[in-house]
N, C-alpha and C positions, 0 to 999 in steps of 0.2 A: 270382240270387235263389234261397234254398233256400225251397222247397217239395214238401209232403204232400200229398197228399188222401188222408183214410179215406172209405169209400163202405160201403150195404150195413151196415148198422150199427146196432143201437138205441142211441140216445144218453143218457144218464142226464146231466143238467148238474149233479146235487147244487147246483143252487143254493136262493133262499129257497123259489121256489114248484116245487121237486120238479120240473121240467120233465123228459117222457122223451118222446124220438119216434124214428121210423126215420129217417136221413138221410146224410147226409154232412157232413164237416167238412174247411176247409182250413188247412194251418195254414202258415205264411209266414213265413219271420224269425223265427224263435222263439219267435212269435205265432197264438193264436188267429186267422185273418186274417176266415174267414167260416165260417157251417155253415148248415144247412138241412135241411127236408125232402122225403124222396123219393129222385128222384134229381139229382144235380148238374148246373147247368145247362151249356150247352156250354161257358162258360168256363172253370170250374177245370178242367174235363178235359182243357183244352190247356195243360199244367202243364211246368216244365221237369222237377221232381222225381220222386217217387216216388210210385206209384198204392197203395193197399194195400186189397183187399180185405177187407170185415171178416167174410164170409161170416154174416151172422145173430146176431153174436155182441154184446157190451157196450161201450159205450166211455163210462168214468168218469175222471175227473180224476185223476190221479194221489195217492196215498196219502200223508196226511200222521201221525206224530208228534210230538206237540209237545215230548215229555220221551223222551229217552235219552242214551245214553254212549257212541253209534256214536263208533269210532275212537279214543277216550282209552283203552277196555279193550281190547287187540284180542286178537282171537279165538285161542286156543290160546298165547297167553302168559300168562306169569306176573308178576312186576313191572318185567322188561322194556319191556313193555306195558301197563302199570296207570300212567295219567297223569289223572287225575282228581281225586285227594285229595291236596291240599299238608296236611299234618294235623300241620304244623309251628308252625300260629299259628291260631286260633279264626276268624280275620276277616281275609279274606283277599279282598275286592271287585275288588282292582285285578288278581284272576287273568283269565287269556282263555281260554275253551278252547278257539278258534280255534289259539294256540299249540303246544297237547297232540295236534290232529288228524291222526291218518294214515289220508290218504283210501284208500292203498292196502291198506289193512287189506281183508280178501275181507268183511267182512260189510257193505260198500257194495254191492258186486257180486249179493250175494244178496239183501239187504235189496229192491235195483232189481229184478232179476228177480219179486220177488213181488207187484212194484204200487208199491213206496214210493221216490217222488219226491222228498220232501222230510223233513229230521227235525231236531227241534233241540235240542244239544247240547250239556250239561250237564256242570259241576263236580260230583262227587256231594258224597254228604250227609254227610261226616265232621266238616266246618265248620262253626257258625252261620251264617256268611258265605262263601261257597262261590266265586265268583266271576262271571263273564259267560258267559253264554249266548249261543251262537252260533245262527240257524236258517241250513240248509244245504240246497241240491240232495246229491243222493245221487248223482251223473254227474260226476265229475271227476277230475283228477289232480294241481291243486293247490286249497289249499283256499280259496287269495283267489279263486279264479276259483268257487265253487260257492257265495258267500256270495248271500244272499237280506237279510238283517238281522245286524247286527252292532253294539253288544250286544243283543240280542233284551232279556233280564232280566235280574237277579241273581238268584242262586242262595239262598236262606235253608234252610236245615234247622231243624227244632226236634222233638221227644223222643228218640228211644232211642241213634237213632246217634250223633248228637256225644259224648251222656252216657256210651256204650261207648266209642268212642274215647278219648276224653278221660280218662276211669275208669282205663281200660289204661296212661296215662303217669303217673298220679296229678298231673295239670295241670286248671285249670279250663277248659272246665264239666264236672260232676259231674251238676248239676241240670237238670231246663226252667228253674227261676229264672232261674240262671247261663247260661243257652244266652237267651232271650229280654235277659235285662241287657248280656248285648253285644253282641246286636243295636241294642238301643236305643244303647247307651254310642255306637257307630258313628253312627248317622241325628243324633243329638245335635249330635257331633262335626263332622260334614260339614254340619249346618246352620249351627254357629258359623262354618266356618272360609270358607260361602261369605258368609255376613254380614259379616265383615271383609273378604275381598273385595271385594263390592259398596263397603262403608263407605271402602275405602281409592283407590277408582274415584271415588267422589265427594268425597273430604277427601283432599290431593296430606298433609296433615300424619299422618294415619293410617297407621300401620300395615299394611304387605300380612302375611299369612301366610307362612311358609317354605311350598314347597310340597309339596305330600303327596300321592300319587299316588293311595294306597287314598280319601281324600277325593273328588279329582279325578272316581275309576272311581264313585263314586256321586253324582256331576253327575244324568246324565241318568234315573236312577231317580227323584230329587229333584221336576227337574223335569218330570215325568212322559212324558218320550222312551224311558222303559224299562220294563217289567213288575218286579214284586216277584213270582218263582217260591216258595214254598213248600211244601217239602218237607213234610207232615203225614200222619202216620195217623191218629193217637188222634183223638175229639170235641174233646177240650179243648184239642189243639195245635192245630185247624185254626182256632178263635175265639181263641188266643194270636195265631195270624198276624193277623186280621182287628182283635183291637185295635191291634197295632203298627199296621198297615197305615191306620188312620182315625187313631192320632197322629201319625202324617207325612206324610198325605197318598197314600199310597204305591195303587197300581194294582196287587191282588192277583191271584193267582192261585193254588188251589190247586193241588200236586201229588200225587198219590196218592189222598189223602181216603178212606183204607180204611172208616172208619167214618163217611163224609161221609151215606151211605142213611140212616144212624139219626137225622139231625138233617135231614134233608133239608128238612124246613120252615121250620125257622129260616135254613137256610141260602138257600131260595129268596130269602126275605127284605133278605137282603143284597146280591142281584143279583150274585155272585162265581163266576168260572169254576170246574171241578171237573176235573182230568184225572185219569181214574179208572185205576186198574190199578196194577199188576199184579195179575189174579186168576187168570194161568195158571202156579201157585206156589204153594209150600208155606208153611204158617204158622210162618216160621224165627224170628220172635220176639214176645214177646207183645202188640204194638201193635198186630198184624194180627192178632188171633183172631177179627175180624169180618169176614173178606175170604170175598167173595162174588163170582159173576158175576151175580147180578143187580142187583148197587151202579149201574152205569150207568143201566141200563134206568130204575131207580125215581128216579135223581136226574133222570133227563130230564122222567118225570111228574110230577115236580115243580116243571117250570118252568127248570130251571138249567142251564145253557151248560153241554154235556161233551163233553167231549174224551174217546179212550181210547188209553191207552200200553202197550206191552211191557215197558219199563225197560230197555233193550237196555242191557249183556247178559245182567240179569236172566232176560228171555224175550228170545229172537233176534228185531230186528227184521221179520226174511222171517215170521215168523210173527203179526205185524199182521193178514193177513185171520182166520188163526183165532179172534184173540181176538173178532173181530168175531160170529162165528159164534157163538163160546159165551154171548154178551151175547144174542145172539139166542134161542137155543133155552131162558136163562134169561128170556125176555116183554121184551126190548127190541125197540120196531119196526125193521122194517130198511132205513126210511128214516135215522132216528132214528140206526144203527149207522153207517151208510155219511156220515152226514153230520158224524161224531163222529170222521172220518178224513181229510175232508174241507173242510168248509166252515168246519166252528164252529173249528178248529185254525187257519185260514186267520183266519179272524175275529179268535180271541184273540190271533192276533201282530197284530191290524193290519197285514196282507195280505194282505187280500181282494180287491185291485184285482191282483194276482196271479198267487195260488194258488189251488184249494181248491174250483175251478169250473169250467165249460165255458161261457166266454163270450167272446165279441168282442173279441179285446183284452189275455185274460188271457196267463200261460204260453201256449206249448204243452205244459203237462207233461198226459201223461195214457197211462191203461190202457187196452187194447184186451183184451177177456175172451173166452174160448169160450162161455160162460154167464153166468147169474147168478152176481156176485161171490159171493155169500154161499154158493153151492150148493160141499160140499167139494169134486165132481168137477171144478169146472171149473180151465180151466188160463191163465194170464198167454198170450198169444200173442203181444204187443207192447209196448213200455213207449217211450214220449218222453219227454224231457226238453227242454228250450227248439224244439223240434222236429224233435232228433234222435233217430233209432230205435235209442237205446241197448241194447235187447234184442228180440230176434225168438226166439222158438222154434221150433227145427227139429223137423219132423214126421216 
């Protein structure tokens, strides 16, 4: 039996009702197995595993992002390592970027060392139609074995990027028209072709479809087993996503939402997640001349599920607690911040039975802090994952 106990410890659960006490936690199989408070009763202390001291310090759930590019870019290569954008076809669904992942890229290694358990990993935005979204543990060596969800989303991009890509080969899209028109032309397409399907399942005289794999790869987007990720900065792309998304039904998600603060009311309105960031970055094109650190903060007081991303390798994943920091010092609460890493990321994948908390049951992934997360001196001391002590810091 592999077993932990953390002892000596303030426990933060980032779950819904903010629960924090002193205590101890066991964790069992890879498993939350129990915690409490105080100190631990004489049972877990006759443990076969490993005792760990938390000396006074934090222990929060391990780190999540919901949007980055950990392992498609990898770090100090050039196109070598740029496996992200197939930017050979506008609508490309049936990509994986499971396929493109090299776990042993170091910025797994660092991204763990900083707090971050889990991250999920994206086709970028070259394409309308980008491909599958993987969410992953950040502790492995291969990458079937670090899967959590798999396809998590599909990828959609819409303003600048596709239009610059595309611009550059003189191929379409040029436009948002032409980037939104073949997204639709796609959900269109893959609605006929499961309709013949079903039609030829129930009439032996009908017709089946030849079969089409990009159709096939938006199955379960369809039928709502997957998230709709969009890629948006501007106002107007992020209600482009949101009309596509209510003509197919489709389970949105913003990605980015640079300018999501300025409409934040309409947007509450719609009940639609927000993963805000990158705002540790410069204004390299003009869709983001609204980027701010305090986009997060204000979309929370406004009611709306947020998430917040690096872009890795935009901003390097290990640097997740920072931007947390600066959402902070810009009036976001910093329950609000830690739970925006957290719980609500855990939530918009639909794994919160999980990740994303400190409960009975869940992971064992979690952070063991010298301090408060949010304070810059403190330092990562310990990091698990399914309950192993993937990082200890030598003193």
């Amino acid at each position: 039996m592999n077993q932990t106990l953390i002892k000596d410890v303030n426990i933060w659960t980032m779950d819904e009702e903010d629960t924090r006490f002193y205590g101890w936690v066991l964790l069992e199989n890879g498993k939350i197995a129990s915690m409490g408070e105080g100190e631990p009763p004489v049972m877990p202390v006759q443990i076969d595993g490993d005792v760990v001291y938390g000396e006074g310090g934090v222990l929060t759930p391990g780190l999540i992002d919901i949007h980055s590019h950990i392992g498609l870019y990898e770090d100090g290569l050039g196109f070598e390592g740029a496996d992200g954008n197939e930017d050979t076809d506008p609508a490309t669904p049936h990509l994986r970027a499971l396929d493109g992942v090299n776990p042993f890229d170091r910025s797994f290694r660092e991204a763990l060392e900083a707090g971050v358990t889990a991250a999920a990993v994206s086709p970028g935005s070259a394409n309308p139609i980008g491909g599958q979204i993987a969410l992953l543990k950040t502790a492995g060596r291969r990458v079937d074995d670090m899967i959590l969800k798999a396809p998590l989303a599909i990828k959609f991009a819409l303003g600048e990027n596709p239009k610059s890509v595309y611009h550059d080969k003189d191929e379409t899209p040029v436009t948002r028209m032409a980037t939104a028109g073949i997204i639709r032309e796609e959900l269109y397409k893959a609605k006929e072709y499961f309709l013949r399907k079903a039609r030829a399942e129930d009439d032996p005289e009908q017709d089946e479809p030849d079969f089409d794999i990009k159709m096939e790869a938006l199955q379960p987007l369809l039928w709502g087993k997957a998230e709709a990720h969009f890629h948006a900065h501007r106002a107007d792309d992020i209600f482009t996503a949101l009309r596509i998304a209510k003509e197919f039904g489709l389970r949105a998600v913003i990605i980015h939402g640079t300018e999501a603060h300025l409409v934040a009311d309409l947007l509450a309105e719609e009940h639609v997640p927000v993963v805000s960031g990158p705002y540790m970055t410069d204004r390299s094109k003009p869709e983001i001349r609204n980027l701010s650190d305090a986009a997060p903060g204000l979309l929370c007081k406004a009611g709306i599920e947020t998430a917040i991303t690096v872009d890795h390798p935009e901003i390097p994943l290990r640097l997740l607690p920072m931007a947390l920091m600066l959402a902070v010092r810009a009036g976001m609460d910093k329950t609000d911040a830690l739970r925006a890493v957290t719980s609500v990321p855990a939530k918009i994948a639909g794994m919160q039975d999980r990740i994303g908390s400190l409960k009975t049951g869940l992971d064992a992934d979690c952070v063991l802090w010298s301090g408060d997360p949010l304070d810059i001196a403190t330092q990562v001391q310990a990091v698990f994952v399914n309950g192993t002590p993937e990082y200890r810091r030598t003193k």
